[in-house]
C-alpha positions in Angstrom: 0.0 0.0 0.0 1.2 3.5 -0.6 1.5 6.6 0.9 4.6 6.2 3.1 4.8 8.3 6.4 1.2 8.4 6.4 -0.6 8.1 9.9 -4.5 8.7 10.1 -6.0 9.9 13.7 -10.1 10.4 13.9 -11.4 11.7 16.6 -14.5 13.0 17.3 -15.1 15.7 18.8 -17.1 18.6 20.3 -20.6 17.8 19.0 -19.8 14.6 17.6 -18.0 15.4 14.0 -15.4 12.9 12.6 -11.8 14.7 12.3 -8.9 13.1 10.3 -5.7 14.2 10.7 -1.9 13.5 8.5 0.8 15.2 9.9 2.3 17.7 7.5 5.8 16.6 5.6 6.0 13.4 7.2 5.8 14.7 10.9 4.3 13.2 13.9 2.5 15.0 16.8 3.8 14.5 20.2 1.8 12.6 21.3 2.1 9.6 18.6 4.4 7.4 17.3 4.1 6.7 13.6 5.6 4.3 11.0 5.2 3.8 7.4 1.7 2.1 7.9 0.7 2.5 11.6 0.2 4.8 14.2 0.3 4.9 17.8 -1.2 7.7 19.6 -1.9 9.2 23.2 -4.2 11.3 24.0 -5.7 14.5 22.1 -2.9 15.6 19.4 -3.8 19.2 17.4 -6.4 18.8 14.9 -5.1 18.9 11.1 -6.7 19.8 8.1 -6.2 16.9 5.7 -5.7 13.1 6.1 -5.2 10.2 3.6 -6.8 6.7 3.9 -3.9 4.5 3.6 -3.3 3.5 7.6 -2.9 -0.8 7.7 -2.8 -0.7 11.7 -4.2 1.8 14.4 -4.2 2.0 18.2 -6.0 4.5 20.4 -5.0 5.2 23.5 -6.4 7.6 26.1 -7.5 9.7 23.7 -10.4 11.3 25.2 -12.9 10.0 22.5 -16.4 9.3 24.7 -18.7 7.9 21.8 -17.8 6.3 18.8 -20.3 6.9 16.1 -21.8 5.5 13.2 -18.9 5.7 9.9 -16.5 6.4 12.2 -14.0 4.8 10.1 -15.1 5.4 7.0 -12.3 7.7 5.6 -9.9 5.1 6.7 -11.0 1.4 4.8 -8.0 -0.4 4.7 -7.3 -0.9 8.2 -6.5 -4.4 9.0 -6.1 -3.7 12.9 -7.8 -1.2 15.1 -6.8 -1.4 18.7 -8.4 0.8 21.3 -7.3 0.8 25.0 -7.8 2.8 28.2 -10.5 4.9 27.0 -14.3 6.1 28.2 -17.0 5.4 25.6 -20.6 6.1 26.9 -21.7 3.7 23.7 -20.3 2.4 20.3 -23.0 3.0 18.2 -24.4 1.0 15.4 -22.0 0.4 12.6 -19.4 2.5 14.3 -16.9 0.6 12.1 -18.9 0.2 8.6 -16.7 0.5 5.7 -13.5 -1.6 7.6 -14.6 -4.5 5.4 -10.6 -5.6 5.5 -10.1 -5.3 9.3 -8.8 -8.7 10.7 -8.3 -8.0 14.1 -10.2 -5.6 16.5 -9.1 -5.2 19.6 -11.6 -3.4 22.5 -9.6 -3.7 25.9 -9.1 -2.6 29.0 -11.5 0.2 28.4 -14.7 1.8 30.5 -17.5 1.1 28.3 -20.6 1.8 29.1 -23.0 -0.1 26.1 -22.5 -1.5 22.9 -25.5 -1.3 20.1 -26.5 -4.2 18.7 -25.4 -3.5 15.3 -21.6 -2.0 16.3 -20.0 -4.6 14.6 -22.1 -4.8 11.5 -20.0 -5.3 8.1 -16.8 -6.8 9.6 -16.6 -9.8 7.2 -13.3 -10.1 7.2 -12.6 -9.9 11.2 -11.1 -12.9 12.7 -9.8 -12.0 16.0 -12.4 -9.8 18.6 -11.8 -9.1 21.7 -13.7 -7.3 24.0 -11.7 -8.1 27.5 -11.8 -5.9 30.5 -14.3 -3.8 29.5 -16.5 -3.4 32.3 -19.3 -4.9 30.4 -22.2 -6.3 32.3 -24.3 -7.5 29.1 -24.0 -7.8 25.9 -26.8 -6.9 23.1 -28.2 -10.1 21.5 -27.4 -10.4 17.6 -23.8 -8.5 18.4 -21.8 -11.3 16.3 -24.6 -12.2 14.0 -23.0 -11.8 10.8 -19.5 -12.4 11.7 -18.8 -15.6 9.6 -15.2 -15.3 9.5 -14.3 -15.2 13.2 -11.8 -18.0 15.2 -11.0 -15.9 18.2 -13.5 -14.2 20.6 -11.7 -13.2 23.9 -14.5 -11.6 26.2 -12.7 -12.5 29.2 -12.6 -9.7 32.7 -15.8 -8.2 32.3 -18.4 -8.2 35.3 -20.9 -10.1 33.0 -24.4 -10.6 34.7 -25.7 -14.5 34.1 -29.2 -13.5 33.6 -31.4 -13.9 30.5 -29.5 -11.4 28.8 -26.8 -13.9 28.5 -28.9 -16.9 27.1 -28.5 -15.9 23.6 -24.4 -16.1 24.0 -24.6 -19.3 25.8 -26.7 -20.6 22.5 -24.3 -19.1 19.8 -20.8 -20.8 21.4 -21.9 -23.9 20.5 -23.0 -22.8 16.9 -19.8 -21.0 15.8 -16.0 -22.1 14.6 -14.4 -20.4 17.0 -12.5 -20.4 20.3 -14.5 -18.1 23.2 -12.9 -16.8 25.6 -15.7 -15.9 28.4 -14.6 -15.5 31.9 -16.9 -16.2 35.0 -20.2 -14.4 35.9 -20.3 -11.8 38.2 -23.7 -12.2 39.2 -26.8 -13.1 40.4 -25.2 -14.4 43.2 -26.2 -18.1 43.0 -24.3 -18.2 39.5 -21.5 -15.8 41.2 -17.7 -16.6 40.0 -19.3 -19.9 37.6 -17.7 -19.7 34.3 -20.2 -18.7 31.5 -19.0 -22.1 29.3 -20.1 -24.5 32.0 -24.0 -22.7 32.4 -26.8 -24.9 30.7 -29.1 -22.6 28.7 -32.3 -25.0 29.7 -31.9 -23.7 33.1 -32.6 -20.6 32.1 -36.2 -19.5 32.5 -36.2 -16.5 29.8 -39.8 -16.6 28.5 -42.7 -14.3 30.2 -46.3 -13.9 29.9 -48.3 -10.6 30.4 -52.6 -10.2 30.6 -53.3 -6.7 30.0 -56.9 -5.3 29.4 -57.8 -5.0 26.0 -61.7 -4.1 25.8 -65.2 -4.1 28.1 -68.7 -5.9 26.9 -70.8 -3.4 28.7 -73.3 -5.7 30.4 -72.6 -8.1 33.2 -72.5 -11.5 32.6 -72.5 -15.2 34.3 -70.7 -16.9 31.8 -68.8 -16.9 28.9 -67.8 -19.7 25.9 -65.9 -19.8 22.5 -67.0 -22.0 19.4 -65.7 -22.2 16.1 -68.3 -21.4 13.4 -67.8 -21.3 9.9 -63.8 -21.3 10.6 -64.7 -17.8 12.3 -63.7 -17.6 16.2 -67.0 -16.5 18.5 -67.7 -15.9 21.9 -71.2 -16.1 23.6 -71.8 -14.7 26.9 -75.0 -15.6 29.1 -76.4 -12.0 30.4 -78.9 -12.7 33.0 -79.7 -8.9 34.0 -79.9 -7.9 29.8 -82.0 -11.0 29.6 -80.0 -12.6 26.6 -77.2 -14.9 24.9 -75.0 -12.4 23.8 -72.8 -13.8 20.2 -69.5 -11.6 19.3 -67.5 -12.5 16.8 -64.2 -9.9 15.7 -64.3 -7.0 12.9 -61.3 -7.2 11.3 -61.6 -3.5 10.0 -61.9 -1.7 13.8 -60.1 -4.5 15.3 -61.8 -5.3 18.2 -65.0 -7.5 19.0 -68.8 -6.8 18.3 -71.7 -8.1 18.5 -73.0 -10.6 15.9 -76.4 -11.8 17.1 -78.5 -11.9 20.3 -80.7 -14.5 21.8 -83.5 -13.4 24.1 -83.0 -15.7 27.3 -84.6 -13.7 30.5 -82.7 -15.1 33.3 -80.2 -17.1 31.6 -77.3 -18.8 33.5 -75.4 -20.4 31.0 -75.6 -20.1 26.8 -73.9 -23.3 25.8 -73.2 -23.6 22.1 -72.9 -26.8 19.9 -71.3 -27.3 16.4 -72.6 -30.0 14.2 -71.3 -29.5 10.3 -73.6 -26.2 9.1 -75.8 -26.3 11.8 -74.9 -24.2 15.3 -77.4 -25.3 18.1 -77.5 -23.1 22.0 -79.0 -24.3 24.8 -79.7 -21.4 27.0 -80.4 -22.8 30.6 -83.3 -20.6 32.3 -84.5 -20.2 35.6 -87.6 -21.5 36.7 -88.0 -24.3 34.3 -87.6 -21.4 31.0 -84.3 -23.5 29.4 -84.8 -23.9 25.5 -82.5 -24.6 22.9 -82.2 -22.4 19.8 -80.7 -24.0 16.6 -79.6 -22.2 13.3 -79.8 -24.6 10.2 -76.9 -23.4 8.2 -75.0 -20.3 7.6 -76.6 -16.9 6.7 -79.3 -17.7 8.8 -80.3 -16.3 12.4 -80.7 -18.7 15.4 -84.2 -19.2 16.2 -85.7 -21.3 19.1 -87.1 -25.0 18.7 -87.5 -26.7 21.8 -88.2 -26.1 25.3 -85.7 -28.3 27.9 -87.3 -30.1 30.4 -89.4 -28.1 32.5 -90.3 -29.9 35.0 -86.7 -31.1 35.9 -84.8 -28.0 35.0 -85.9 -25.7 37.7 -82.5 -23.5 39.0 -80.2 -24.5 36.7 -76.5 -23.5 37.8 -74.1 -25.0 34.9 -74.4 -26.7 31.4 -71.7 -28.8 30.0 -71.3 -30.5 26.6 -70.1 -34.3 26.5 -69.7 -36.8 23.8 -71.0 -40.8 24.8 -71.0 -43.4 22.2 -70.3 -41.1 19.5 -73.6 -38.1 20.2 -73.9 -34.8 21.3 -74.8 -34.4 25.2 -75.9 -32.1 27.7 -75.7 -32.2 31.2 -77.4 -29.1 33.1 -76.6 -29.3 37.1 -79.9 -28.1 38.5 -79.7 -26.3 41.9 -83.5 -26.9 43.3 -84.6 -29.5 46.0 -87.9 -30.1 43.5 -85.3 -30.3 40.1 -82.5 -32.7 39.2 -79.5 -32.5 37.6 -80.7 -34.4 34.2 -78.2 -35.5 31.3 -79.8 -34.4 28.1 -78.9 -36.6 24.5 -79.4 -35.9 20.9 -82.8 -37.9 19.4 -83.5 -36.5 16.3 -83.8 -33.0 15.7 -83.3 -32.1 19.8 -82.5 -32.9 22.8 -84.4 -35.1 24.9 -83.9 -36.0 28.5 -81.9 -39.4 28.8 -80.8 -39.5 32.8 -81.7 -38.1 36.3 -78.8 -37.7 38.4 -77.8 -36.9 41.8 -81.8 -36.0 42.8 -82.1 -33.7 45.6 -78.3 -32.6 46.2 -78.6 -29.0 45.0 -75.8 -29.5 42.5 -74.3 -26.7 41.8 -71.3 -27.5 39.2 -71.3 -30.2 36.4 -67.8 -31.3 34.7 -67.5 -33.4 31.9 -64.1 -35.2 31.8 -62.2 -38.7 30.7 -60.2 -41.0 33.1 -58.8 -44.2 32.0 -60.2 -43.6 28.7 -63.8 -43.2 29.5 -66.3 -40.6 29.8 -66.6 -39.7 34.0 -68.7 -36.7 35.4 -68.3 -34.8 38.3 -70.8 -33.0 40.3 -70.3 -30.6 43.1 -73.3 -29.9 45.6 -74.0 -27.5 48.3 -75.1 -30.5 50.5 -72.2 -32.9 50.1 -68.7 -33.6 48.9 -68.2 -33.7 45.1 -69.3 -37.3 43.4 -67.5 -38.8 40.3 -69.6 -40.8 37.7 -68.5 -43.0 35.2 -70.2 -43.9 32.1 -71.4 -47.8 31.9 -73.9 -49.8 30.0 -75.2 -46.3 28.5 -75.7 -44.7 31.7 -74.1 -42.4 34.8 -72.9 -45.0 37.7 -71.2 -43.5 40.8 -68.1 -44.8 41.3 -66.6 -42.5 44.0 -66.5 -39.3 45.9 -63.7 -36.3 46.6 -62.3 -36.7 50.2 -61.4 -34.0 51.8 -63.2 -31.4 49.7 -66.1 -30.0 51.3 -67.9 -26.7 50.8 -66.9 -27.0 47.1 -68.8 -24.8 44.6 -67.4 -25.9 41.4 -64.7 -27.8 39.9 -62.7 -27.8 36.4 -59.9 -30.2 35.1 -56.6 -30.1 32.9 -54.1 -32.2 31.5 -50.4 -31.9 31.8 -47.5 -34.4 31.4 -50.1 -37.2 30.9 -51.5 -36.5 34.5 -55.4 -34.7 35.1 -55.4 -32.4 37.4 -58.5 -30.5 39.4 -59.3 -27.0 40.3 -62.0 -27.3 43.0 -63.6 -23.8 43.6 -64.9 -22.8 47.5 -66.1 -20.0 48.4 -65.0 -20.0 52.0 -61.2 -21.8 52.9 -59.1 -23.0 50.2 -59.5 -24.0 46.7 -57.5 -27.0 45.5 -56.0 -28.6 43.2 -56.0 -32.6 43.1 -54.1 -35.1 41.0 -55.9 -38.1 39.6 -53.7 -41.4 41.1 -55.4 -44.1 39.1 -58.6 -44.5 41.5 -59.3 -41.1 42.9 -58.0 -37.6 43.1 -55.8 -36.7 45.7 -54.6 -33.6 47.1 -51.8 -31.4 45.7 -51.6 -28.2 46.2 -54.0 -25.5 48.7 -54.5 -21.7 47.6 -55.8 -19.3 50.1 -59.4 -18.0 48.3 -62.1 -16.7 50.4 -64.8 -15.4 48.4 -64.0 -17.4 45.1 -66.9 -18.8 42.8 -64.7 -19.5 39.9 -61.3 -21.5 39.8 -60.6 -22.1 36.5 -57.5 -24.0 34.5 -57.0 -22.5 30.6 -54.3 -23.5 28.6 -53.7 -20.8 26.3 -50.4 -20.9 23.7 -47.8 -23.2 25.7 -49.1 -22.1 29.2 -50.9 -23.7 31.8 -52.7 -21.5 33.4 -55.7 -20.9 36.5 -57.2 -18.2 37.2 -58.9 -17.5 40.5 -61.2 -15.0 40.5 -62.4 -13.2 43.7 -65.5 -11.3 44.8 -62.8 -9.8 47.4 -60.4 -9.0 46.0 -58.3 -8.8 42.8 -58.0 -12.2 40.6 -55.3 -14.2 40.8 -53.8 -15.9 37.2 -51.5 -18.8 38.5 -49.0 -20.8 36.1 -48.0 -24.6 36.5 -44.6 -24.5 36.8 -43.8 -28.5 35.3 -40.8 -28.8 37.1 -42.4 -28.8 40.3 -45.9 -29.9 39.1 -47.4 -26.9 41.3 -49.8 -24.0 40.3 -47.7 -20.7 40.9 -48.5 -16.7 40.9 -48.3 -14.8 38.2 -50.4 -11.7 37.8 -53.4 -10.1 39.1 -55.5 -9.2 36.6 -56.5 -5.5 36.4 -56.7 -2.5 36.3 -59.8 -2.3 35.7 -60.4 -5.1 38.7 -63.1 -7.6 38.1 -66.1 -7.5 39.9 -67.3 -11.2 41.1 -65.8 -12.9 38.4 -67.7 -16.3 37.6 -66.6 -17.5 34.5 -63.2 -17.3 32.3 -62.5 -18.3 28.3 -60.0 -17.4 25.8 -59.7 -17.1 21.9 -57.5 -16.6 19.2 -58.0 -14.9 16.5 -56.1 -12.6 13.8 -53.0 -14.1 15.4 -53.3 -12.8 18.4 -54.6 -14.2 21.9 -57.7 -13.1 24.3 -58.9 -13.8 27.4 -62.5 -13.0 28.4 -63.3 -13.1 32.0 -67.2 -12.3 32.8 -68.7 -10.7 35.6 -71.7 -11.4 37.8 -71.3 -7.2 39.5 -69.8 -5.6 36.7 -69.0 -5.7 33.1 -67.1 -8.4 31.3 -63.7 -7.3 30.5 -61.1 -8.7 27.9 -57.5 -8.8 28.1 -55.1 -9.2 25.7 -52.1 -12.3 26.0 -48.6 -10.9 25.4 -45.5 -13.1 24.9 -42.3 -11.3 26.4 -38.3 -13.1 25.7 -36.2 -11.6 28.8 -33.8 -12.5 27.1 -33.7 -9.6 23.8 
């Protein structure tokens, strides 16, 4: 390369401007040392007026740069090493050293630095050797080497690096590249304190977060709340008891949010459970005082209408309705809470549904749940007048088969699966909800959460997350995850602002790629909150 005598300094200075500098006829400053390709300089030499891009080698020292800036090396592209020691940078900014497309070696050391953009390093495809040591670095930005192909030697070694999630995406590169890394121990949290960063197992690291935050509010109260798949559109129907009506939203993909669709008048409904059979959509709206009917909508572009009354006689307080499958049909079961009614498990005969069992006749049930153990249909019912009984299905009918111990007082009761166990989430109102483990021939206690004045304790699993919610007419609701390493239910938010107001019922959709949760209210409006994924570790 030419230009003999040559030595390029760039400094930047006062309000951030790049300066070059040659020193006139061959000279050098004071304060560096030059050569025919090189210089060497310390601290701030006079500024000259003209410079020439010809350097092969340069090293900084204490020169009283604080930033280094984006094209900061631009006037100077045939550098094959850059070397910068004992010097205060606030932040190297992105592509601080674009245009050095022939720089080999890059050496960052024994400096005070306080951040590095994620980008610095962009367009160094020639760079072999990096190192970053003694830096005072506590994290690095994720992505910093992505690009860097050409790289054997990494030496981050003597920098206070934290061992948090910030440092999960190194620990997954080293493995990935051709080169030796150099990494040093962590300087914190303590429990990781003086480990080296090579002997860290990124599956330990727990990096991935969830967040509910309130999205929307259906302006009417509501005791439940179910989604259904119609037409390959996602819907949700909510059973208003004080508007008098099954309430059908679906989402408007022009405003973004979710309105209503079509409304089913249902004075004192308690639960709007909907049904999908090919074309045909089918809700039974489960009434007070022997009202339930079911409403039916032939095929699509057509409004439901209703076509038969449920039951009178046996459906007198209804509390819950659930759907069920046995021996290939549709079912109902409605839990009626009367002494004069009875729980009655409705089947499909024809066009409707027709009443096919009595069960569990003068226990006040207030909870039905559908669910399968040992590969066949059960039932559980939960009464105010005793503890909750399992049924299994057998010759085409309900038999009892056993009861819950040690569950009392329990209100209502939902089940999940998880690592091939089923777990359940008994709801009571006063002392503690639970949540049992099925052991083969009964459910056994595994965990107790503190939840006076809960009517609702319900397991969703929405994306890859296990979750409960508890909701409280006391205070604010509790969304719990199962953490599967210890096979226990554990906090995670409270949901709100705004607060729910007796919460009774929870479900969740997706739609448009993104995830809801709808949580309705017996006291207040139902309110909708949107699910949000967060990686700790960008």
């Amino acid at each position: 390369m030419g230009g003999a005598g040559v030595v390029l300094l760039l400094l930047l200075a006062g309000a951030g401007a790049r300066v070059a500098w040659r020193p006139p006829k061959g000279k050098c400053p004071p304060s560096c040392s030059c050569s025919k390709d090189s210089a060497l300089c310390e601290g701030s030499p006079d500024l000259p007026e003209s410079f020439s891009p010809t350097l092969l080698s340069l090293s900084l020292v204490r020169t009283g740069i604080t930033q280094l800036k984006a094209g900061s090396f631009l006037r100077v592209p045939t550098l094959h090493l850059l070397l910068f020691t004992s010097n205060s940078f606030s932040v190297i900014e992105d592509d601080a050293f674009a245009g050095l497309s022939h720089l080999q070696y890059l050496f960052i050391e024994d400096n005070d630095i306080g951040s590095i953009s994620k980008n610095a390093l962009r367009g160094l495809r020639s760079l072999t050797h990096l190192s970053l040591a003694s830096n005072n670095l506590e994290t690095l930005p994720r992505f910093l080497f992505r690009g860097l192909e050409t790289l054997t030697h990494v030496d981050l070694r003597g920098n206070p690096i934290q061992c948090d999630c910030r440092v999960l995406w190194l620990l997954q590169w080293m493995p990935t590249v051709n080169a030796s890394v150099g990494t040093g121990a962590c300087a914190g949290p303590t429990a990781l304190a003086h480990m080296q960063l090579r002997h860290l197992d990124p599956k330990t690291f727990k990096c991935r977060a969830i967040e509910l935050s309130w999205f929307q509010t259906v302006g009417e109260a509501a005791l439940g709340v179910e989604s259904f798949s119609y037409q390959g559109e996602p819907h949700i129907i909510l059973a208003q008891p004080f508007a008098g009506r099954c309430l059908i939203l679906t989402w408007d993909y022009s405003l973004q949010r979710f309105r209503p669709e079509e409304e089913l008048s249902a004075p004192s409904v308690v639960s709007c459970k909907p049904l999908v059979l090919g074309p045909s959509l089918f809700v039974l709206a489960a009434r007070l005082w022997g009202g339930s009917q079911l409403w039916a909508r032939p095929g699509p572009g057509l409004r439901l209408a209703p076509t038969q009354a449920l039951a009178p006689r046996r459906l007198l307080r209804p509390n819950d309705a659930e759907l069920l499958w046995l021996d290939g049909q549709p079912c109902f079961v409605v839990a009626d809470a009367s002494k004069a009614g009875s729980t009655t498990l409705l089947c499909r005969d024809g066009p409707g549904f027709y009443p096919h069992q009595s069960l569990h006749a003068w226990h006040r049930d207030t909870d039905a749940e559908a669910l399968e153990l040992d590969g066949r249909p059960h039932l559980l019912l939960a009464s105010a007048s005793q503890r909750p009984v399992l049924f299994h299905w057998l010759g085409g009918r309900f038999e009892r088969r056993t009861d819950i111990p040690e569950a009392e007082d329990v209100y209502a009761t939902r089940h999940f699966q998880a690592g091939g166990d089923v777990f359940l989430c008994l709801t009571r109102y006063i002392g503690d909800s639970m949540v049992m483990r099925w052991d083969g021939s009964m459910f056994r206690l595994l965990q107790r959460l503190p939840s006076r004045g809960a009517h609702v304790f319900q397991p969703l699993l929405i994306a890859r997350d296990q979750l409960a919610i508890l909701g409280s007419d006391f205070a604010f609701s509790q969304v719990l995850r199962l953490e599967p390493d210890k096979g226990l239910l554990e906090p995670l938010q409270e949901l709100g602002p705004p607060a729910l107001v007796a919460p009774r019922a929870f479900a969740h959709i997706t739609v448009a790629g993104r995830r809801f949760l709808f949580a309705a209210c017996f006291k207040g409006p139902t309110q909708i909150y949107q699910h949000h994924e967060l990686d700790l570790s960008a």
